[in-house]
C-alpha positions in Angstrom: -5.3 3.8 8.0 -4.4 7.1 7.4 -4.5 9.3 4.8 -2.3 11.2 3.3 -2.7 12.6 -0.1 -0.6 15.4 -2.3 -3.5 16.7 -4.9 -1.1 19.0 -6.8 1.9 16.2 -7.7 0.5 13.9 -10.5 0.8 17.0 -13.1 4.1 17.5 -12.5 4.5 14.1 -12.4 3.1 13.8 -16.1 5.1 17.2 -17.3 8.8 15.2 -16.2 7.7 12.0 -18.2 6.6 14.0 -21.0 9.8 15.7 -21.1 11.9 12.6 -21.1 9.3 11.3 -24.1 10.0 14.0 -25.9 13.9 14.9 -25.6 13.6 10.6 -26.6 11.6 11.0 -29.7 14.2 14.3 -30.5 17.1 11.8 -30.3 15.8 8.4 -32.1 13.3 9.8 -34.4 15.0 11.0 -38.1 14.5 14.4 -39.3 15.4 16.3 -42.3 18.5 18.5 -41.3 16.9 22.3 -41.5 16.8 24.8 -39.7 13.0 24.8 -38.8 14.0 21.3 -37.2 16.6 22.3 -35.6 14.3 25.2 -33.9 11.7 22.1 -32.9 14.1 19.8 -31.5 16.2 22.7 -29.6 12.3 23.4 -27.7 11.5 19.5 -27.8 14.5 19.2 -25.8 14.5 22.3 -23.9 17.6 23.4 -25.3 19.3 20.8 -26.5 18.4 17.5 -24.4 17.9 19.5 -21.2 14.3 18.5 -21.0 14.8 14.5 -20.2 17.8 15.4 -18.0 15.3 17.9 -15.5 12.4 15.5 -16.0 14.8 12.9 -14.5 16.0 15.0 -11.5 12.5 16.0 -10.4 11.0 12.3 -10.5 14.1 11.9 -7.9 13.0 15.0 -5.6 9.6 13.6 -5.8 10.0 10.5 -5.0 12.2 11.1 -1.8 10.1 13.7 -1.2 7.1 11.0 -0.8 8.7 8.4 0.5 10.4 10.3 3.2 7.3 12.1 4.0 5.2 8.6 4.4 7.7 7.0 6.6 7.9 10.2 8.8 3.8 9.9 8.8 4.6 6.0 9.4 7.1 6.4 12.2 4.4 9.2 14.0 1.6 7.6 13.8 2.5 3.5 14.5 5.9 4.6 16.4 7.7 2.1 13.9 8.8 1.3 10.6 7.2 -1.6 9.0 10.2 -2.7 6.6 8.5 -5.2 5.3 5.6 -3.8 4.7 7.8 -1.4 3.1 9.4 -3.7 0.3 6.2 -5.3 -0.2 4.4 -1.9 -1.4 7.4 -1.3 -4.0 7.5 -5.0 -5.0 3.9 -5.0 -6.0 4.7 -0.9 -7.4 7.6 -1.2 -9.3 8.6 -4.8 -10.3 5.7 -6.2 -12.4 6.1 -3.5 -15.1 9.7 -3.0 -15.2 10.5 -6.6 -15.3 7.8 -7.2 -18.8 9.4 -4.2 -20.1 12.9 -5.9 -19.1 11.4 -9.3 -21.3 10.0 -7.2 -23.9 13.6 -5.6 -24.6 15.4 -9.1 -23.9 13.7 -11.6 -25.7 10.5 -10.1 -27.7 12.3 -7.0 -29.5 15.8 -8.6 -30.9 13.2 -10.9 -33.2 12.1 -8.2 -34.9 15.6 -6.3 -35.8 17.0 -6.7 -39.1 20.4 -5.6 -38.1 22.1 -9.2 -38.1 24.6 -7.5 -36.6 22.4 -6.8 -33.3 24.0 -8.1 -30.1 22.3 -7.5 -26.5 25.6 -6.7 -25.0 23.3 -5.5 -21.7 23.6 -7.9 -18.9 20.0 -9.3 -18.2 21.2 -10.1 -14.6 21.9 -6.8 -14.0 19.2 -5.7 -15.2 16.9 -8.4 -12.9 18.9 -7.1 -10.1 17.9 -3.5 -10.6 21.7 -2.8 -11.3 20.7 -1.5 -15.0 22.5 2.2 -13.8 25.5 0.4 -13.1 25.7 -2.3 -15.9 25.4 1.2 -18.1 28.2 2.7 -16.3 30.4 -0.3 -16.3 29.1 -2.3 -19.6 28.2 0.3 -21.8 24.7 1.3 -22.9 22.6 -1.5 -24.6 22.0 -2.4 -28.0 18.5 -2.2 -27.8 17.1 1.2 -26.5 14.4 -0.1 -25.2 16.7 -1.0 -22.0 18.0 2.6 -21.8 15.4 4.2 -19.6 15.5 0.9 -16.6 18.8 2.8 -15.1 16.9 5.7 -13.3 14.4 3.0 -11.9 17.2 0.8 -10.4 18.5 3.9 -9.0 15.3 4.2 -7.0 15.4 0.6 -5.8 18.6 0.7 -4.8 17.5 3.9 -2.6 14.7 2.1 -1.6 16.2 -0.5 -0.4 18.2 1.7 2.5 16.8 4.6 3.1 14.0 3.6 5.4 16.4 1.7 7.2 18.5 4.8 7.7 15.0 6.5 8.6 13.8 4.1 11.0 17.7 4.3 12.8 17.7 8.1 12.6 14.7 9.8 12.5 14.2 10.6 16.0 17.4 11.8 16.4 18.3 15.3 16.8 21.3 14.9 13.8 18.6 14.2 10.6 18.7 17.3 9.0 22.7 17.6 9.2 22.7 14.0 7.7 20.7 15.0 5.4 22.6 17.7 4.2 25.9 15.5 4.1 25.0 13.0 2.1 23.6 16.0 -0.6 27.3 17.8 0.0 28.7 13.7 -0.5 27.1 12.6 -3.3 27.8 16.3 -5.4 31.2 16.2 -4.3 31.8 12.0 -5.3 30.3 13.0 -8.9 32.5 16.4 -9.4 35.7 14.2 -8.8 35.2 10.5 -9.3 31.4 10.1 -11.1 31.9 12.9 -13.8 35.2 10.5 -15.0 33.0 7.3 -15.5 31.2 6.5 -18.3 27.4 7.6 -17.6 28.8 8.4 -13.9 25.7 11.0 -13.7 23.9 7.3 -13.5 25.8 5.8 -10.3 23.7 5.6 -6.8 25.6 8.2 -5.2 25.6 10.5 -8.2 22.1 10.7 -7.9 21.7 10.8 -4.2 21.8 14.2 -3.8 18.4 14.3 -5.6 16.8 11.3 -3.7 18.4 13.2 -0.1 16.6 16.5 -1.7 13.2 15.3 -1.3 13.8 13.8 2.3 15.2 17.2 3.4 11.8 19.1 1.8 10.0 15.8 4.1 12.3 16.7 7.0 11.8 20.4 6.8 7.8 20.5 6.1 7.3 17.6 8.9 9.6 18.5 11.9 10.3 21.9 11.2 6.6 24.0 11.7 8.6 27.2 12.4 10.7 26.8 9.0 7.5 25.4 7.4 5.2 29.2 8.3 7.6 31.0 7.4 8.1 30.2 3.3 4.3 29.6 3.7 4.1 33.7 4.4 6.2 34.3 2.0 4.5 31.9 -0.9 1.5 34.0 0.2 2.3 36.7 -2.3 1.8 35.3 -5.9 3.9 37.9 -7.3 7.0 36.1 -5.6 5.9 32.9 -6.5 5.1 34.1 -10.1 9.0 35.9 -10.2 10.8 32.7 -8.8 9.4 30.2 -11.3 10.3 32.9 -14.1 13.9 33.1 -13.3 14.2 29.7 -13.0 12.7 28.7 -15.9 15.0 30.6 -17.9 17.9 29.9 -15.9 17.3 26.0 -16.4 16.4 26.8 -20.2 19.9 29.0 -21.2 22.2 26.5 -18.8 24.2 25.4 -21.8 24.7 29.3 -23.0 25.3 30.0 -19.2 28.3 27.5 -19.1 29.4 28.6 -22.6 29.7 32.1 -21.3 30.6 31.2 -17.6 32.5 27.8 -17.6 32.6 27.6 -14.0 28.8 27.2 -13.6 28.8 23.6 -14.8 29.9 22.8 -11.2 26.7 24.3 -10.3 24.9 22.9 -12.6 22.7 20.6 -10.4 22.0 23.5 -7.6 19.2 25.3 -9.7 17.0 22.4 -10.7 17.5 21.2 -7.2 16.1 23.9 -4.9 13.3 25.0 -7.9 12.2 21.5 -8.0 11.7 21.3 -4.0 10.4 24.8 -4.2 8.0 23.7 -6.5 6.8 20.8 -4.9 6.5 23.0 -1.8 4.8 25.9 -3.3 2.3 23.2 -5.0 1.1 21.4 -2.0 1.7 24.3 0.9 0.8 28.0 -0.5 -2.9 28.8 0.2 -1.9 31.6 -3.2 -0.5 30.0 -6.0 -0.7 31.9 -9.1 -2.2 28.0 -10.7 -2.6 24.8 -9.0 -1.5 21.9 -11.5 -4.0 19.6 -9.9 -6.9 22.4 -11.7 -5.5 20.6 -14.7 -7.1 17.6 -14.9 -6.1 15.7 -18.2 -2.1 16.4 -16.5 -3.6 14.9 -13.1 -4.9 11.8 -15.1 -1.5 11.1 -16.9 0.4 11.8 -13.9 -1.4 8.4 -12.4 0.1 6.3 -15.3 3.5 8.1 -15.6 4.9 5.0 -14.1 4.0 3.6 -17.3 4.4 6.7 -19.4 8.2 6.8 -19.1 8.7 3.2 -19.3 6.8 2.3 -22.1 7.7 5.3 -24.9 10.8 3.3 -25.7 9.1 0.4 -26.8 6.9 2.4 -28.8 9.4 4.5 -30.1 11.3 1.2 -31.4 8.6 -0.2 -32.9 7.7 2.5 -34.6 11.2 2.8 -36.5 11.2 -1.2 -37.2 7.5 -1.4 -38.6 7.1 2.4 -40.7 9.2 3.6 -43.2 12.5 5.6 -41.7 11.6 9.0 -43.7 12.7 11.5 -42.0 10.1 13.8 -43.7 7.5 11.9 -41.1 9.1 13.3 -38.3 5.9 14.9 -36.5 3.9 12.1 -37.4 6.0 9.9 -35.8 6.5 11.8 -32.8 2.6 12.5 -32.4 1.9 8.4 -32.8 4.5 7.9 -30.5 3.1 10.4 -27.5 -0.5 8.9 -28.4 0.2 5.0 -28.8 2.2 5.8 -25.8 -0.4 6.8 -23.5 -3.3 4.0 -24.8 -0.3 1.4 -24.2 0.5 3.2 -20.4 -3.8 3.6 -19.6 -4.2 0.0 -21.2 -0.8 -1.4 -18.8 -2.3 0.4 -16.0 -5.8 -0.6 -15.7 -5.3 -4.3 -17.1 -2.0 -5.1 -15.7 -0.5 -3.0 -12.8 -4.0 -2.8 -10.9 -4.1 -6.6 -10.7 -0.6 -6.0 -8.6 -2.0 -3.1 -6.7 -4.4 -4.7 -5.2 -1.5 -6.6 -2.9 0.1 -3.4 -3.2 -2.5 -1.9 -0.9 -2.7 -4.6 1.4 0.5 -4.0 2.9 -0.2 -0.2 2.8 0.4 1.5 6.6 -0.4 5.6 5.0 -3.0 5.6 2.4 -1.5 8.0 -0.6 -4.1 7.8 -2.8 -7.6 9.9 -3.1 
């Protein structure tokens, strides 16, 4: 088996789920009205909720980044897809853990709310079917938080579930790169006319496929492309342009809302910047011999990036438990968000080790590329 490992991705991987933890704990977790809170939730949410929205977008360039790049590796090196094989690795990946969390926020949680006006209007079917983006869209959020965060995960099955069929039927072909680029062009132009009039629209498949078809171009372009590939590589060799490019975007990304306050017509450009930083970080990361800092340096970050699976989908849980079981003073505020971050990750190292390893182990069975060290 090969293998095939990105050393510089779990950090960044940890940095997105932290963001959506904390733009979370922002939003559900009272404070007292000042203005020094209003000052610590405007950076907690990187201007104003910004934070989870960008941690959400770059789990999606990552993860068709990966996936992509593995079935490229796949397709190389056994001269076939093995779909199975495929379905099996996210099985054992994805559903243990999202369907406990789904029977925690279905069955466990209502028993403890003292709201006897609380009424699940969330459709667990949907939910079992990895439709939770789409029973949002259609059915309106749920009553219970705890099932808000599943919709970005059904999103990623529901890619999952075609794209290496649409890799295996077109990856050889001379056309990838253009398909590619259409279904990015597609799925910006279906949400600027028809998602951005749904309810949640930003949550339908094709909304978000510009993300997911992000990642497989930065695949396309790093595996098939060598002359494309030495050519950003020379130019990521001088750490003062790498240093410069992260800069600008980082303040662009944090000032969008005063960008489209000043220049309304940028919120149909809204998606463009967080879309070629993120692949240009992931690039940068894994491909420049001179990076001004190699995340993977940071260990702790590299250690939570390995249970950021857990990370995002467990906070809510906490979060909600938190608010049922301590007193709702809003003069706790920090407390509450520090208890959450830290019960948060003992709950995601204790959900990892004791029960997502047990399924990893069949995970790795039915593994054609080793990802792992």
């Amino acid at each position: 088996m090969k293998n095939l490992f990105f050393s510089n991705l779990n950090g960044f991987r940890a940095l997105a789920a932290f963001a959506v933890i904390l733009a979370h704990c922002s939003y559900w977790i009272p404070s007292p009205k000042t203005d020094g809170y209003s000052i610590l939730h405007f950076f907690m949410t990187f201007n104003g909720g910004e934070g989870g929205r960008l941690g959400v977008i770059f789990f999606f360039i990552l993860s068709g980044f990966l996936i992509s790049y593995l079935l490229f590796t796949e397709l190389k090196e056994y001269g076939k897809i093995n779909l199975i094989y495929f379905y099996l690795r996210r099985f054992f990946r994805i559903w243990p853990l999202y369907l406990l969390v789904i029977f925690i926020g279905f069955f466990i949680y209502p028993f403890f709310v003292i709201d006897v006006s609380f009424n699940e209007s969330a459709s667990l079917w949907m939910y079992l079917c990895f439709l939770a983006n789409f029973d949002h869209i259609y059915n309106y959020f749920p009553a219970s938080s705890i099932l808000g965060v599943q919709w970005s995960v059904s999103v990623e099955e529901q890619f999952y579930l075609f794209w290496p069929i649409l890799i295996r039927l077109i990856a050889k072909t001379k056309y990838l790169m253009i398909f590619l680029i259409c279904i990015i062009l597609f799925s910006e132009i279906f949400y600027l006319t028809l998602g951005i009039k749904l309810r949640a629209g930003e949550y339908h498949l094709i909304s978000c496929m510009k993300y997911l078809s992000a990642g497989g171009l930065l695949a396309y372009l790093c595996f098939h492309q060598p002359v494309f590939f030495q050519k950003i590589t020379d130019f990521l060799s001088n750490k003062i342009n790498n240093i410069v490019i992260y800069i600008i975007s980082f303040v662009i990304l944090f000032c969008e809302k005063i960008i489209i306050d000043k220049l309304p017509i940028y919120k149909y450009f809204i998606d463009i910047v967080p879309l070629i930083f993120f692949m240009y970080v992931i690039f940068e990361q894994n491909y420049s011999s001179n990076s001004f800092y190699k995340i993977g340096k940071f260990k702790l970050l590299d250690h939570l990036g390995k249970i950021s699976y857990g990370l995002y989908l467990l906070h809510m849980i906490v979060i909600n438990f938190i608010l049922i079981f301590l007193p709702r003073d809003e003069n706790y505020f920090l407390e509450y968000v520090i208890i959450t971050i830290v019960a948060t990750i003992i709950l995601s190292i204790l959900s990892f080790n004791y029960f997502e390893a047990y399924f990893l182990k069949f995970n790795r069975k039915y593994k054609m590329i080793s990802s792992e060290k």
